[in-house]
N, C-alpha and C positions, 0 to 999 in steps of 0.2 A: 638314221632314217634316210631315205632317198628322197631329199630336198635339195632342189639347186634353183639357180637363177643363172641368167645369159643376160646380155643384152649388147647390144654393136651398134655406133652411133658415129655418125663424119666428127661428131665431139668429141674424143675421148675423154676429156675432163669431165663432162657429162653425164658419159657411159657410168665412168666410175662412180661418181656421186648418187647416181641412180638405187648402184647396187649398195652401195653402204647403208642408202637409207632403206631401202627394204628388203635385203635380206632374214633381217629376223623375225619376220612377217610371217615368213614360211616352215615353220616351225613351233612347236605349242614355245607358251611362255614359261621363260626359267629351265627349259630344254639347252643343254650344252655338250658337244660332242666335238666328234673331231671337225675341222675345218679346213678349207683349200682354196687354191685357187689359181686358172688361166686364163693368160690375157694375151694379147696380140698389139699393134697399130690399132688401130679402132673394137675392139671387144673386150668383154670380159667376163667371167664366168664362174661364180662363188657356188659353193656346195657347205653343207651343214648338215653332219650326220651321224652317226653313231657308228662307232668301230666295226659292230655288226653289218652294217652293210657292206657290200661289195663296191668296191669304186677301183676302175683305173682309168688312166688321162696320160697323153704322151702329145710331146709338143715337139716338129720337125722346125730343122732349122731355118726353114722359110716363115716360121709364126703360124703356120699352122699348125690345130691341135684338135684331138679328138678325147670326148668324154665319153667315159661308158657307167653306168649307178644297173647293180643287178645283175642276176645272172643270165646268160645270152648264148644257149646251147644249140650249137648247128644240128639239121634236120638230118644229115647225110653223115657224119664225122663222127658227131655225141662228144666235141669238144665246145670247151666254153671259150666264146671270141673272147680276146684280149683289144685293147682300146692300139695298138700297134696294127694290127689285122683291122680293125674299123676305119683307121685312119688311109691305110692302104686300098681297102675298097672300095673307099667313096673318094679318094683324091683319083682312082685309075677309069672307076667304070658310071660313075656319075647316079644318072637314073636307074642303073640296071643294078646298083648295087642296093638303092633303097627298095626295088622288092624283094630282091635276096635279101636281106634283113627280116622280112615281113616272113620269110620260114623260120626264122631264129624262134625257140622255144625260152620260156619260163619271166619272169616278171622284170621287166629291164626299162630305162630310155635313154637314149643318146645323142649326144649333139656334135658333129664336126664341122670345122671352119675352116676354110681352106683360100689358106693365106688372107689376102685382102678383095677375095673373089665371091664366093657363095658362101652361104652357112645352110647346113644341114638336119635335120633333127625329125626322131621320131620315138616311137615305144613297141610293147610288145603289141602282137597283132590282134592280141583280145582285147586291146585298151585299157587295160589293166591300170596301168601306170600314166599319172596324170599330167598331161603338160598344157599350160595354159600358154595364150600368147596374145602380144597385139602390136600393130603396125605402127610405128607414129611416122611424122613427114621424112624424117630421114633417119629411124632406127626402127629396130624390131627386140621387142623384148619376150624373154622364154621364162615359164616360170611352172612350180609345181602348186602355186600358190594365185587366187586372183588377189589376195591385199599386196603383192608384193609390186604389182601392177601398178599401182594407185599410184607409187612415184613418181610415174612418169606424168609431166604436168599435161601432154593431151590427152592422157586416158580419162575416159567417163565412168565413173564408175557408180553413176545413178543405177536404181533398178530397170532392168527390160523388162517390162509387162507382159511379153511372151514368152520368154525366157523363164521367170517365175513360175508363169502360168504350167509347162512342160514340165518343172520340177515337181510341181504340188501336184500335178496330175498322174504322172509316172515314177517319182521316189527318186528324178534325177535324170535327166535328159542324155539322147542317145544322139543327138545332131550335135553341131558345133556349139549352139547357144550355148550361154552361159547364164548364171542371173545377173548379170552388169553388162551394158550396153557396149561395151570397148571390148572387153575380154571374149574370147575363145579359146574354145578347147578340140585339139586334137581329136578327130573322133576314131573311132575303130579301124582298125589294118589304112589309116593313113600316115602319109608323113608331108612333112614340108619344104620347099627350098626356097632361101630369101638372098637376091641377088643385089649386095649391097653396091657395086657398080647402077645400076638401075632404080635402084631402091623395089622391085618387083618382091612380089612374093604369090607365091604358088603352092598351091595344097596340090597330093596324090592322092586319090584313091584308089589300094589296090584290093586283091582279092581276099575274101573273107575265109580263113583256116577251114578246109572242106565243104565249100559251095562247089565246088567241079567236080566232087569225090562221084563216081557212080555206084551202084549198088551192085556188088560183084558174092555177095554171101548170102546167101537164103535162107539153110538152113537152120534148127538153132543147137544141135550139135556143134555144128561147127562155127556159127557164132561164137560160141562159149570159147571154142578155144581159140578163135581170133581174137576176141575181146582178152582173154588170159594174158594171151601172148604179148598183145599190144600195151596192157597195163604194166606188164612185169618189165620192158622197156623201158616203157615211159620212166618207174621208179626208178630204173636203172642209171638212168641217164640221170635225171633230176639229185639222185642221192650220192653221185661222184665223189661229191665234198661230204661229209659225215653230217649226221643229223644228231642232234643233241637231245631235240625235245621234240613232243607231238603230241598237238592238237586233238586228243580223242571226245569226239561226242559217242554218244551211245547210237548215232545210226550207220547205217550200213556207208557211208564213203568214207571215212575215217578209219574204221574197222578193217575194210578193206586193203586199200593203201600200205597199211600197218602190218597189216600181215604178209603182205609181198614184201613190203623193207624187209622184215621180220627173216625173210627168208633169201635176202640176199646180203645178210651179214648187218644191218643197222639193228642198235640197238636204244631209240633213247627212250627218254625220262618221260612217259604220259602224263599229261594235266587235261583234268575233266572239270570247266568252269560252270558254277553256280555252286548249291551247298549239297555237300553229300548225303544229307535223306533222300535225295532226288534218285527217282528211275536210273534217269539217263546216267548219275554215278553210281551206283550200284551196278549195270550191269557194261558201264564202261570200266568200273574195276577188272570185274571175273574177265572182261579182254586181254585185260593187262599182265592178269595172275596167268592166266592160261600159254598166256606166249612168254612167261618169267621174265618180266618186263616191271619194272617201279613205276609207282604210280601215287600221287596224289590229286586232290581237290581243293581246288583254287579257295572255294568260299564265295561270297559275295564281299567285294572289300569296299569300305567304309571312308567315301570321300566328298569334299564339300561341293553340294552341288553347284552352288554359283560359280565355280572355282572350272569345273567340269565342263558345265555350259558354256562358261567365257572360252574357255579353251579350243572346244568347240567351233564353237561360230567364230574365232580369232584363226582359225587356220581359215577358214572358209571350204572345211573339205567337204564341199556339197554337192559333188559330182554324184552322191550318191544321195542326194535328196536329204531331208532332215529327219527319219525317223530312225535312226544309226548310231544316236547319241549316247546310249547305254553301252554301246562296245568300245569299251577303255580299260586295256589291259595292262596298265605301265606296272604294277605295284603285284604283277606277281612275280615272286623274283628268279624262281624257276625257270621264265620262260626269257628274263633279261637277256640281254644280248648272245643271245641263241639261235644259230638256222632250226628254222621249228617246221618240223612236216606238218600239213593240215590235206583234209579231202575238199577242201574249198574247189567247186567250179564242176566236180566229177557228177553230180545229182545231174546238173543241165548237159553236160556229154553223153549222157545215157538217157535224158529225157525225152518221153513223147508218148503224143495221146491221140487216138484215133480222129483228129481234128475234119480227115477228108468224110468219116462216117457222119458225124455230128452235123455239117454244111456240103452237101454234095454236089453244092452249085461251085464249091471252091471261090466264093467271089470274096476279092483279094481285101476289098475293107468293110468287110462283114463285120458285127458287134461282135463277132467271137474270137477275132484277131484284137482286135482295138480293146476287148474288156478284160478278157479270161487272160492275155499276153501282156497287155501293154498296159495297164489303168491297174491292174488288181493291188498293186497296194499301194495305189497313191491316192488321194482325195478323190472320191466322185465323182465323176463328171457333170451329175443332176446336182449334186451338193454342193457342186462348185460354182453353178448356173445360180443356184438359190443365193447364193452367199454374196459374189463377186457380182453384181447386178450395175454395175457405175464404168462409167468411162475413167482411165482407160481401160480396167481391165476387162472390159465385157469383150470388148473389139479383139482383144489380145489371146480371150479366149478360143474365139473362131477361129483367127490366126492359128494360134498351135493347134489345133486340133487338124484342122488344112494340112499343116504341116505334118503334121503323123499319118492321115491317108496317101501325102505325095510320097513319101517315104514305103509304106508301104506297096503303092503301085508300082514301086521299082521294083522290087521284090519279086521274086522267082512265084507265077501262077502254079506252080505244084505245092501244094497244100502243105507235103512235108517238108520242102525247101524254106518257105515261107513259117513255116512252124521253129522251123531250126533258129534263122536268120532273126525271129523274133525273141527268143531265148536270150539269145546269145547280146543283142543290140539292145531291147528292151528290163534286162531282166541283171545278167551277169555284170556287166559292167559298174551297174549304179549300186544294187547290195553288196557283192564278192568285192569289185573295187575298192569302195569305198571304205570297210572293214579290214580288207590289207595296207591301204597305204598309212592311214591312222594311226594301225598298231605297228604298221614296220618301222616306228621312231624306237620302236623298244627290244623288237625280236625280228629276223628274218625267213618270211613267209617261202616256204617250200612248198611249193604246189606243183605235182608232176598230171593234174590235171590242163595245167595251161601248157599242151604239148602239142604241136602243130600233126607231128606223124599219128598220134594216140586217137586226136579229132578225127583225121581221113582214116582211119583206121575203124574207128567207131560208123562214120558216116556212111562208112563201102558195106556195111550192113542191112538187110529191111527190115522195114521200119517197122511190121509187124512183131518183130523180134522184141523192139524197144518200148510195145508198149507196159507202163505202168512199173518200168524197171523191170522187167521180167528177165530179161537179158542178164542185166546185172545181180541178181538174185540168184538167177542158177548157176553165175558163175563160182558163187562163193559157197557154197553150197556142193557143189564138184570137186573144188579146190580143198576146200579145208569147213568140212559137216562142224564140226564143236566148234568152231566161232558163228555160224550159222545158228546152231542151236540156242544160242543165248539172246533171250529175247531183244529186239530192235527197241530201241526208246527215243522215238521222235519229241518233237516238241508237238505239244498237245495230241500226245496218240495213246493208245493205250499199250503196252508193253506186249509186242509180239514176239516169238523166233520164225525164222523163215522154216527149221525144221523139230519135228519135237523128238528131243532124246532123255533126256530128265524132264519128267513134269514136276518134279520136287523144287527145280526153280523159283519158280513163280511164286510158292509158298517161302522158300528161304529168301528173295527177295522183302516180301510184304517184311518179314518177320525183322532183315535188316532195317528197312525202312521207319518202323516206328525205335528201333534203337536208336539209329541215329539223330532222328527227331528229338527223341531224350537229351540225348547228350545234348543237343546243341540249345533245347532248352533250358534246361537246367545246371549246366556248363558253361560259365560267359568266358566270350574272350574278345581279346579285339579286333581277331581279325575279320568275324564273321557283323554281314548285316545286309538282313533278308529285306531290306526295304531302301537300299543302297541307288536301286534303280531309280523306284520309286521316287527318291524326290529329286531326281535330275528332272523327271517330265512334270513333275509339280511346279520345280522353278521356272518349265518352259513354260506351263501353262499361266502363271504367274505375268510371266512378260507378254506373252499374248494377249493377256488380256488389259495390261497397262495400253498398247497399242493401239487398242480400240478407241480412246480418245480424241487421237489421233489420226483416224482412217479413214474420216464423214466420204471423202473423195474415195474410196479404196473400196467398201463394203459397205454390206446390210452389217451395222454393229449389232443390232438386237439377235441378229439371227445366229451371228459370230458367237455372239456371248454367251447363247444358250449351247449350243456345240462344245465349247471349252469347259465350261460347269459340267458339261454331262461325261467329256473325256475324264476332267479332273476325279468326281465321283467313282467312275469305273476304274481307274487308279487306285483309289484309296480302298477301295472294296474288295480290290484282287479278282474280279471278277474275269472269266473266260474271255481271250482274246477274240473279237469276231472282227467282219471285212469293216466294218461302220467305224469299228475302233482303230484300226490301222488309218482309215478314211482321216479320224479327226489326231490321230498324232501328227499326220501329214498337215493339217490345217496350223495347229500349233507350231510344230516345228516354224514353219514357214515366216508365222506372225513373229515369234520371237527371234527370228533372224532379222527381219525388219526392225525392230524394237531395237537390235543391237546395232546396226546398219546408221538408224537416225540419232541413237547414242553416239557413234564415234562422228558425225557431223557436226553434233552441237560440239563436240570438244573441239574441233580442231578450230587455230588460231583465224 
């Protein structure tokens, strides 16, 4: 997995003591892989990670050393940097080398030090890859992790009430906050330099992967084959190193992807997760069959919730907010220590929706930026009002919300600039994120989506082109008709194809669909367990609601307590997911983060 820790201090006994104690913070529990480690006169720099990952680190004879975790494909070459070439271009060109960085393609972060002078550190330019930090009087510690933080004796690692507030609101905040008052996090296409001479420390913000791009392609002929062309790169470049395994959902970015590999010589092993009566495996099969491709279905695997949830909330991977808790793929073993291609990030590269028709006043913090963009699957913001009614967090609520229209007003006043920017800041980072770095303790994510030329490439396009995926639709459909033809199987959609060539489909579908059902009823095994999910958010709701006892200062508990009974019920029911129910997973998450939060305080000595 891509977990490290840094930290540089005038103590170096310090330093070191720092990282021993919490390195293994950053990592679920009883997680054991490979390990490392660079140090200098005053720093030091522990990693913890699974073979699968990509790691290199070179250290010059002056004690300087540069770390690279991930892969880090130049925009111009389509080679991958080596930590020798990192270390060279930020010991030679300084600043100019950290936004040359910020074009580097695919899921990475990286830290150099240089000598006994500055230290270095950044990620990929979608912010993909998480790095937490914080200043003390005379060190700066670097981590992928906030418990690992907590070491350090001036970090705060009480809750921020605005901070909170941003996660429960948005499913994981887009600014630096974090939920602990000490901690920060890297935010998107920036980086940092901390000048241990000085003790100074300095954020960059640099440019966002096709905010400058202009629109040079009109038509959508020739979109199609811009887009074509631009994808079939992008895999190019992303798939250098062989792909073992792939991520196939039954909708169209995966599908896609898959069949560009497909056609530049990869060939791996498909896995379609949940149980196979489902749509989306069935007709993520006949993809697999169709391009002579092996393929299985994961199941739903059978694990102890409390065991999951601790695990969970013991990383603190909550960059991506709390309602993420069901994606845990350790235990399939297919996908173990494997570069596994996924269409993760390519729906929002191709997304857009007539935003300038809908408000044609373009006014920049309109409710249809801030609700439809940035809130849609995080708690409420009425529901939040209703709930959170007490100091502090009433105060805390204004605050972040302030803080999302200032944020916004920077934002580019053209409507699809601002529609991009909100995507990409609001949306990708806290779901796509959050799901890769979790699961990259076990497999590593190939995503030729996070590809700096593929975005400008996409972007140099209009936007008329892009609405409603149409773009992307006909390209697959031009490209290759019979994977087209087989019906789409979103989550909660009804089974579409984009073109019809067999309608006997549909019917040999239905017909698979109650076999499998059979089987898996009246066939037990152990690997299957359709209610797997299910009691992770039961245990959450569980602790949320112990919480409440606990809250007088925090919340309306009555009102709390009714919201959590009515998420748990709609659980137990199987009932259709709607926006109210994302609303109150977000509420629960939240509480039993807390719950876990005042548990590790009363233990400690």
């Amino acid at each position: 997995m891509p977990s490290f820790t840094f930290i540089t201090s005038t103590d170096k006994d310090h330093a070191k003591g720092l990282l021993d104690e919490g390195i293994e913070c950053s990592v679920p529990q009883g997680f054991s892989a490979d390990r490392g480690v660079l140090k200098n006169t005053h720093s030091h720099l522990k990693w913890h990670c699974g073979a699968h990952a990509p790691v290199e680190h070179t250290q010059a004879s002056d004690g300087s050393y540069a770390f690279l975790i991930g892969d880090a494909i130049a925009d111009t070459t389509d080679e991958y940097l080596s930590a020798e070439e990192l270390l060279t271009m930020v010991t030679e060109h300084r600043e100019k080398a950290k936004a040359r960085l910020m074009r580097y393609s695919g899921f990475f972060a990286w830290v150099v030090v240089i000598a006994e002078d500055c230290v270095y550190c950044g990620s990929d330019p979608f912010g993909f890859f998480p790095v937490y930090y914080f200043q003390g009087k005379d060190s700066l510690c670097i981590s992928t992790s906030l418990n690992t933080l907590h070491a350090h004796p001036e970090y705060d690692a009480s809750v921020d009430p605005v901070g909170f507030c941003r996660y429960i609101m948005e499913n994981g905040c887009s600014s630096d906050r974090t939920l602990e008052k000490s901690g920060k996090r890297l935010n998107i296409a920036e980086s940092l330099c901390y000048n241990a001479t000085s003790g100074t420390l300095r954020t960059k913000q640099h440019v966002l992967p096709g905010h400058t791009t202009s629109k040079s392609v009109h038509s959508l002929e020739d979109a199609i084959q811009h887009s074509v062309d631009a994808m079939t790169k992008a895999v190019n470049r992303h798939t250098q190193k062989p792909v073992e395994t792939c991520l196939l959902s039954g909708g169209l970015d995966s599908r896609q992807l898959l069949e560009i590999a497909h056609g530049l010589g990869q060939r791996p092993k498909c896995v379609t997760l949940g149980p196979r009566h489902s749509y989306e495996s069935i007709h993520a099969r006949r993809v697999a069959r169709r391009l002579g491709l092996k393929w299985e279905c994961s199941g739903s695997y059978s694990e102890q919730a409390e065991r999951l949830l601790n695990d969970e909330l013991h990383l603190l991977s909550l960059g991506g907010g709390f309602n993420g808790m069901m994606f845990w793929w350790r235990n399939i073993e297919t996908l173990r220590g494997k570069r596994c291609l996924t269409g993760l990030f390519l729906d929002l590269t191709f997304s857009y929706i007539a935003a300038e028709n809908t408000h044609p006043s373009a006014q920049i913090d309109d409710g249809f930026a801030r609700n439809t963009l940035i809130y849609s699957f995080g708690v409420l913001p009425d529901t939040y009002k209703e709930i959170f009614n007490k100091s502090p967090y009433k105060e805390a609520l204004i605050t972040a919300m302030n803080e999302v229209r200032g944020e916004l007003e920077s934002y580019s006043s053209d409507p699809n600039e601002r529609y991009w920017q909100c995507l990409t800041r609001y949306r990708a980072r806290s779901h796509h994120g959050a799901i890769i770095w979790k699961n990259a303790f076990y497999h590593w994510p190939i995503m030729p989506a996070l590809d700096v030329p593929l975005t400008e490439a996409i972007r140099s396009i209009q936007t008329h082109n892009l609405v409603d995926r149409k773009l992307q639709k006909e390209a697959l459909i031009k490209k290759c008709p019979e994977l087209a033809s087989i019906p789409l199987a979103g989550i909660g959609q009804k089974p579409q194809p984009l073109i019809h060539i067999n309608d006997k489909l549909d019917k040999f579908a239905k017909i698979e669909r109650k076999y499998f059902r059979f089987i898996e009823k009246y066939i037990k095994t152990n690997r299957l367990d359709k209610r797997a999910s299910e009691r992770i958010w039961l245990e959450a709701a569980r602790r949320a609601h112990s919480t409440l006892n606990d809250s007088n200062q925090l919340l309306d508990t009555e009102i709390a307590a009714k919201r959590i009974l009515s998420f748990s019920n709609r659980i137990s029911s199987s009932k259709s997911i709607s926006r109210d129910h994302y609303s109150s997973a977000l509420l629960v998450g939240g509480l039993s983060w807390i719950d876990h939060k005042n548990s590790a305080f009363k233990q400690q000595p």
